[in-house]
GUKOLVO-719472 format. One line per 8 residues: number of its first residue (from 1); their letters; for each residue z, y, x of C-alpha. Coordinates in nm, 2 decimals. Each point is the difference from the previous one (the first is absolute). Layout:
NUM> A> Z,Y,X; ...;
! end
This chain:
1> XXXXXXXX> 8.92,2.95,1.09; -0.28,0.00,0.24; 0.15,0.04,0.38; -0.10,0.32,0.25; -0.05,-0.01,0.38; 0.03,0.37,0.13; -0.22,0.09,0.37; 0.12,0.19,0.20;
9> XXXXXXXX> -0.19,0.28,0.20; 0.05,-0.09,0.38; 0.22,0.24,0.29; 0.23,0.13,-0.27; -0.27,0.21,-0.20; 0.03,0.11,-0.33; 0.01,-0.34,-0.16; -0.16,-0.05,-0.37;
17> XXXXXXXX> 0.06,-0.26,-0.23; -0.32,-0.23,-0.16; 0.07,-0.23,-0.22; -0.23,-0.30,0.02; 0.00,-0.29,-0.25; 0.12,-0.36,0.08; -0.19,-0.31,0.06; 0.16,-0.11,-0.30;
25> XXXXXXXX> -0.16,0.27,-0.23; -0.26,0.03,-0.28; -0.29,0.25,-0.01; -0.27,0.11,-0.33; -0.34,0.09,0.00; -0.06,0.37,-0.05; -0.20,0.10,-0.28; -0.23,0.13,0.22;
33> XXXXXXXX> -0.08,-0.28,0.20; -0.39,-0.11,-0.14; -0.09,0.34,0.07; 0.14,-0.03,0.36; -0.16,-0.32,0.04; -0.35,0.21,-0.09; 0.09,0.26,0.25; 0.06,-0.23,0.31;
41> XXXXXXXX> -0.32,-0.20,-0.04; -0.24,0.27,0.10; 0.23,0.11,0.27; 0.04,-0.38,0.12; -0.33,-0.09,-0.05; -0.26,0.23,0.12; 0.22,0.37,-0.04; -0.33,0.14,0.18;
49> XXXXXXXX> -0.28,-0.08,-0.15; 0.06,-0.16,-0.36; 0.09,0.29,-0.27; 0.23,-0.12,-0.28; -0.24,-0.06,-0.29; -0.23,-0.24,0.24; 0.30,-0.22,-0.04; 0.04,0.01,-0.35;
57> XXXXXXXX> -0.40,-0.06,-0.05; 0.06,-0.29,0.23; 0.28,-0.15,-0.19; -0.17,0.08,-0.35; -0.28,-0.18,0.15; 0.18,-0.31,0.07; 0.16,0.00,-0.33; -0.32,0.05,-0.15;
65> XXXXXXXX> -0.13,-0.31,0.16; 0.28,-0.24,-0.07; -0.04,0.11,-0.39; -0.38,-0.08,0.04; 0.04,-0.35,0.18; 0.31,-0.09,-0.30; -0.25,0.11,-0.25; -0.29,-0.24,0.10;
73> XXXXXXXX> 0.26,-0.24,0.07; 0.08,0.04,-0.42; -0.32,-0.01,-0.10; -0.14,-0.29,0.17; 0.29,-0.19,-0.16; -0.04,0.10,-0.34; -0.46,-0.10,0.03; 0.11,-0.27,0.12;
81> XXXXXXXX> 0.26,-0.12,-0.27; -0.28,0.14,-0.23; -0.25,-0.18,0.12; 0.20,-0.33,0.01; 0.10,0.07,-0.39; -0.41,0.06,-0.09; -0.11,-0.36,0.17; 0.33,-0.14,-0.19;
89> XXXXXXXX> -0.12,0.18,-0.34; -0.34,-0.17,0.09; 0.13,-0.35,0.08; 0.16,0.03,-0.35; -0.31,0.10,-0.18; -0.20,-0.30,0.11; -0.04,-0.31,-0.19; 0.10,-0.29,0.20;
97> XXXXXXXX> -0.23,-0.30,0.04; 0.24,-0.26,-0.04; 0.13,0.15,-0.33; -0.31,-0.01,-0.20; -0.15,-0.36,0.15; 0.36,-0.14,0.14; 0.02,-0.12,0.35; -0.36,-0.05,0.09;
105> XXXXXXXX> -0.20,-0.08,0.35; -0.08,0.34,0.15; -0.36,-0.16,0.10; -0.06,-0.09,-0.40; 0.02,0.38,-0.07; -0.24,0.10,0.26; -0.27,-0.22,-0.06; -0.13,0.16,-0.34;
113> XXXXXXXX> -0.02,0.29,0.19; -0.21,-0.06,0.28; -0.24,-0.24,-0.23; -0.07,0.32,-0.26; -0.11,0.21,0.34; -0.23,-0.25,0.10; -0.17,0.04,-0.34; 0.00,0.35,-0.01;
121> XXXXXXXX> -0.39,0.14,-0.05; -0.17,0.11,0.27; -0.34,0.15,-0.21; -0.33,-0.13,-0.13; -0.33,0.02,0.21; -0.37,-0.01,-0.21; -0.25,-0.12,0.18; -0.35,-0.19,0.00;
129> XXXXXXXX> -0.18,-0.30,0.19; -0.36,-0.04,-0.02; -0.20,-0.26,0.23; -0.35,0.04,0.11; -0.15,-0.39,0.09; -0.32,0.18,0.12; 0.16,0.19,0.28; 0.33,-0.18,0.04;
137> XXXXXXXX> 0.19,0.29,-0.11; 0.36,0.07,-0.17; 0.02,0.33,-0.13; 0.38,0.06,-0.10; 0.06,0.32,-0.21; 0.28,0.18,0.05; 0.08,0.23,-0.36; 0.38,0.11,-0.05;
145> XXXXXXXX> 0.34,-0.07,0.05; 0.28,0.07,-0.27; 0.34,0.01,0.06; 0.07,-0.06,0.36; 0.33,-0.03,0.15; 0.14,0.33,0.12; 0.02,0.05,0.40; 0.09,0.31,0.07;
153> XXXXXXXX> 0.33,0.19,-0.07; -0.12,0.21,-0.24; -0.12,-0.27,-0.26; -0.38,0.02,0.11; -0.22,-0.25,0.25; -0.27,0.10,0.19; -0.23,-0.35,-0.11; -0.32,-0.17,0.20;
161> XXXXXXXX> -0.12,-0.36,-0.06; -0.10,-0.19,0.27; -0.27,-0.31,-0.05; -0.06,-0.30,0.24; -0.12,-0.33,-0.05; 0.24,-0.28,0.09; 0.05,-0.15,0.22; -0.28,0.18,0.25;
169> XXXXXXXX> 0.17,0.38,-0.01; -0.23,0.10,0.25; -0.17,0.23,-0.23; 0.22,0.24,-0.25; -0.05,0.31,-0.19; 0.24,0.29,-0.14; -0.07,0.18,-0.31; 0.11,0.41,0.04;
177> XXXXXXXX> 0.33,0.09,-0.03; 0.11,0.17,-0.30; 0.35,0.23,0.08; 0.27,0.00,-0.25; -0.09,-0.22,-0.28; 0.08,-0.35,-0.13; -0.33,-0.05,-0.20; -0.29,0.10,0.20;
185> XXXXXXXX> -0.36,-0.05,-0.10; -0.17,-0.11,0.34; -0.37,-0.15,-0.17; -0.13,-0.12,0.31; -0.18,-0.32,0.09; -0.03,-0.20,0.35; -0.26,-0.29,0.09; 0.13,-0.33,0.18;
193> XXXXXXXX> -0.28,-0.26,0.14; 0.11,-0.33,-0.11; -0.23,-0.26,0.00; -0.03,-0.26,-0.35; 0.17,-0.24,0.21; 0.32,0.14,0.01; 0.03,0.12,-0.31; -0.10,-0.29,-0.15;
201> XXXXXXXX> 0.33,-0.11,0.18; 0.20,0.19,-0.23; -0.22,0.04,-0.24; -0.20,-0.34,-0.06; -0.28,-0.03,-0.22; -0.08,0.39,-0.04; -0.27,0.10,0.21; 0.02,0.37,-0.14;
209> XXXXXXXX> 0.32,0.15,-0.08; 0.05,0.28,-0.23; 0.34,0.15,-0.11; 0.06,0.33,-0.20; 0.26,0.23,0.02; 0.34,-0.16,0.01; 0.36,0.11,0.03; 0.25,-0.17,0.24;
217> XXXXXXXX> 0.33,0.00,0.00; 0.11,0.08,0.43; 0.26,-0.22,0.17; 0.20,0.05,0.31; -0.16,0.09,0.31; -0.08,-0.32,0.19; 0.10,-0.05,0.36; -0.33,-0.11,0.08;
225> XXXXXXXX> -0.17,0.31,0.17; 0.15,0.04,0.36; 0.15,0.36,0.07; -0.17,0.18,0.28; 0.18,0.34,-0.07; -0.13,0.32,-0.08; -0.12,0.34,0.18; -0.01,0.32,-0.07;
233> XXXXXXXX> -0.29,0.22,0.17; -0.14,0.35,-0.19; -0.40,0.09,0.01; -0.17,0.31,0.05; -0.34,0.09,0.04; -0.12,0.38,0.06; -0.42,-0.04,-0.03; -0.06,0.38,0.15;
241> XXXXXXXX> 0.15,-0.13,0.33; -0.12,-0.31,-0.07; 0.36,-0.14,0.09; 0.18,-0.32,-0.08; 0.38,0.01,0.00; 0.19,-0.33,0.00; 0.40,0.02,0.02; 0.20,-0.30,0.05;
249> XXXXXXXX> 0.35,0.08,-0.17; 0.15,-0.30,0.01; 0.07,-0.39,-0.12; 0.23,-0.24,-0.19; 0.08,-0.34,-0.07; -0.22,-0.14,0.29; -0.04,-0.34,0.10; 0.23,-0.18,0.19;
257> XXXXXXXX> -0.17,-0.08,0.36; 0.24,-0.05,0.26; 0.29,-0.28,0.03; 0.26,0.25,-0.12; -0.10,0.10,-0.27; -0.21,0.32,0.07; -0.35,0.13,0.12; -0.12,0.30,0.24;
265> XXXXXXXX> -0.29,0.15,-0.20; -0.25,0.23,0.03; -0.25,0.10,-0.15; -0.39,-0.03,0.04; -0.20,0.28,-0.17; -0.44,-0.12,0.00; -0.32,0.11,-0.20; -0.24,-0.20,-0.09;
273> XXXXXXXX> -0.33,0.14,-0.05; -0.31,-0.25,-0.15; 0.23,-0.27,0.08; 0.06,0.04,0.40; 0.34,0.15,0.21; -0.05,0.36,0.01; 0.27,0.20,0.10; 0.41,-0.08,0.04;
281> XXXXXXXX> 0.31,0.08,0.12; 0.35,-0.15,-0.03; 0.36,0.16,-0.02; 0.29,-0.08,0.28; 0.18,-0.30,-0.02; 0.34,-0.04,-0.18; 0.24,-0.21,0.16; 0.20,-0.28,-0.16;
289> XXXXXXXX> -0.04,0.14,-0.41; -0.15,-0.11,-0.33; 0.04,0.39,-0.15; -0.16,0.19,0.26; -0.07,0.35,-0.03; -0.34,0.15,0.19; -0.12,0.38,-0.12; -0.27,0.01,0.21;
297> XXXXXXXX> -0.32,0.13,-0.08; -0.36,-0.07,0.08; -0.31,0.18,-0.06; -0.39,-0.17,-0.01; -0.35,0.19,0.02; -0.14,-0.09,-0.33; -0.30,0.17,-0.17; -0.04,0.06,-0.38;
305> XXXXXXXX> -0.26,-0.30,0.00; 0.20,-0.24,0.20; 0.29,0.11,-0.21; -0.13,-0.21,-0.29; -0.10,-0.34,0.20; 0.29,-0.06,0.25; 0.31,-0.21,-0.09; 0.35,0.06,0.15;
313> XXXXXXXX> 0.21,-0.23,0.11; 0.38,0.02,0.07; 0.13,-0.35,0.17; 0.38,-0.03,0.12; 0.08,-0.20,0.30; 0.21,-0.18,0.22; 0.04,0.08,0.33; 0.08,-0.27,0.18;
321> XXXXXXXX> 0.01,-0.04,0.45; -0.03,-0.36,0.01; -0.29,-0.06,-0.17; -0.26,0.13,-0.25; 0.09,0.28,-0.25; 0.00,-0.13,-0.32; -0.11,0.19,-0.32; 0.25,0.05,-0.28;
329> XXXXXXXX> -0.18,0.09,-0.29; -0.27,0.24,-0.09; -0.15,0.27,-0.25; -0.38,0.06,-0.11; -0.05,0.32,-0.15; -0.37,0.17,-0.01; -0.32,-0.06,-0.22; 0.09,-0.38,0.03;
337> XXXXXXXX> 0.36,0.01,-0.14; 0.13,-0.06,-0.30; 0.34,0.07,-0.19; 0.25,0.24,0.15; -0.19,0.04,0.29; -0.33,0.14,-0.15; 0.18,0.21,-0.22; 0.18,0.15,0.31;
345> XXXXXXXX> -0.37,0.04,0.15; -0.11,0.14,-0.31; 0.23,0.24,0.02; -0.01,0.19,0.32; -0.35,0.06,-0.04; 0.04,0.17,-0.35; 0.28,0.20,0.20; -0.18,0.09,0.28;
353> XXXXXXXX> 0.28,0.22,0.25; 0.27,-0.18,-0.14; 0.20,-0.29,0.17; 0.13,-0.26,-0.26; 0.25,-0.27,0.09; 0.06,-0.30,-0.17; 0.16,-0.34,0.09; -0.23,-0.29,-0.02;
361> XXXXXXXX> 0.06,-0.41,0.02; -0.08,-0.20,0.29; -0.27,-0.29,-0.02; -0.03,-0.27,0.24; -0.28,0.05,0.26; -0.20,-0.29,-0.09; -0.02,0.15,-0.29; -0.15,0.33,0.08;
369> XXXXXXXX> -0.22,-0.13,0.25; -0.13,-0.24,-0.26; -0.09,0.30,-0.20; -0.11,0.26,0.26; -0.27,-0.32,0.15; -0.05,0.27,0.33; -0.34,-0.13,0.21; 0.07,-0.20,0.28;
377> XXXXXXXX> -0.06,0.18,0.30; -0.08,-0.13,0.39; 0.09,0.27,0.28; -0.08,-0.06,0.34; 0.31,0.02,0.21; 0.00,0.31,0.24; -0.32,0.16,-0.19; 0.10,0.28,-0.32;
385> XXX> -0.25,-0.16,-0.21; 0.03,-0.31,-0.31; -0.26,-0.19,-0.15;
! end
């Protein structure tokens, strides 16, 4: 039996009895006691200011997340056992090398492989070679190209040939380029001078050399041909305004100038007219590149008539503070082009108002000079004037 303490009301007042439990005595929750719990926590927390159904949003909320962090917790486990069964299943699938040709050298397995891609095709090229004694002339013929290797991603190549005479490259023409095709029919013919007494040297004992149309299996590019990079520039000429517009986009690839590794080009824009400087301009200089990027724009008074005798030249150089500038590479386009070039000439004035941009390969400047054979010119020093 549990025991009772009676208290006793002080100075001899009516004195009531209340029983109180002992230390020793054990209690139960009432059945209302979640539902308590509810009702103090507004009146604990913020009585004031929070109503009753803020709280239960709040706790909702909470449960809410928990559920949604357990569930991505689940479900990353189960891709990932998935995805460990699926590379497992594939594993299994493949037929070991060592089963079919026992335990082999792993370097006797690759070989075949790499000696069937270096005899993979890369087309067939019919041209023609005729020699002229009388003028000491090579015309080479340049008639179609059938199945070329593909380039681009889509399956296609955008094809050009390029002739030079070896080992002097300081002369070398481009056919047009033909977009999207691996078989393009180019039938166009370049002249060489080579005197009898080098090609007797690879051809003795034939003062006149004639050869007909022949097919020719291509080979891998050769290594030969240094890479001077390639820029990008688009044309425009307007002949109401009588206007000119060159803009410089930008370069790739350039030639490695300095001792790190990298140049700071820029780039020269010049006419020529009847084979003298004209007119030029040049871009700012980038610092410490081989990919730099220009967008500048130039603009040249040039009339309808002059339109048809000038040739443009776009040169990229090095900058350099210790000592000369140095050129990088160049492109010739105009009535004495050939190749890409004149086809990009060709085409801005049969678009007159139109700017067209194109990417074009840089030559070495020995090479363009060679070909544009400019007049040599005396100017007095401090005087505007040249003879």
């Amino acid at each position: 039996m549990p025991q009772e303490t009676a208290k006793r009301s002080p100075r001899g007042a009516d004195s009531t009895v209340t029983p109180t439990p002992a230390f020793n005595s054990t209690t139960t929750a009432s059945p209302g006691f979640i539902a308590q719990l509810f009702n103090r926590i507004p009146r604990i927390r913020c009585a004031a200011t929070v109503p009753r159904w803020a709280v239960y949003a709040i706790l909702a909320l909470i449960l809410l997340l928990l559920l949604a962090c357990f569930l991505c917790i689940c479900v990353k486990c189960c891709c990932k056992g998935r995805r460990k069964r699926k590379q497992k299943e594939k594993l299994d699938g493949q037929i070991s090398l060592t089963d079919v040709n026992g335990a082999s050298d792993a370097a006797e397995l690759v070989q075949p492989e790499t000696e069937d891609s270096l005899d993979t095709p890369t087309g067939r090229l019919l041209y023609s070679l005729e020699y002229s004694p009388q003028s000491s002339e090579v015309t080479v013929g340049v008639m179609e190209a059938a199945g070329l290797k593909a380039m681009d991603l889509g399956g296609t190549s955008d094809p050009y040939v390029k002739i030079y005479n070896l080992p002097n490259t300081t002369k070398t023409y481009e056919t047009k380029v033909f977009r999207n095709t691996l078989n393009p029919v180019f039938n166009e013919h370049f002249t060489f001078q080579i005197s009898q007494v080098e090609l007797s040297s690879s051809t003795p004992g034939t003062p006149g050399v004639r050869l007909q149309q022949e097919w020719r299996d291509l080979s891998e590019a050769s290594n030969y041909e240094e890479n001077f990079g390639e820029v990008c520039f688009s044309l425009r000429y307007v002949p109401t305004t009588k206007k000119l517009s060159v803009v410089i986009l930008e370069a790739r690839n350039l030639k490695k100038m300095d001792i790190g590794g990298l140049a700071d080009p820029y780039v020269k824009v010049q006419l020529i007219l009847d084979r003298k400087k004209w007119k030029r301009n040049k871009t700012t200089v980038k610092k410490g590149t081989l990919n730099p990027y220009f967008n500048e724009k130039f603009s040249f008074n040039v009339s309808f008539h002059e339109i048809q005798r000038v040739q443009l030249v776009v040169a990229v150089w090095d900058h350099d503070k210790m000592s000369r500038n140095e050129a990088m590479g160049k492109v010739l386009l105009g009535c004495g082009a050939t190749g890409n070039p004149l086809q990009h000439w060709a085409d801005m004035l049969s678009n007159p108002r139109r700017p067209l941009a194109q990417w074009h390969t840089l030559l070495s400047a020995e090479q363009v000079d060679s070909t544009l054979q400019l007049k040599r010119s005396l100017r007095i020093p401090f005087v505007n004037k040249t003879f």
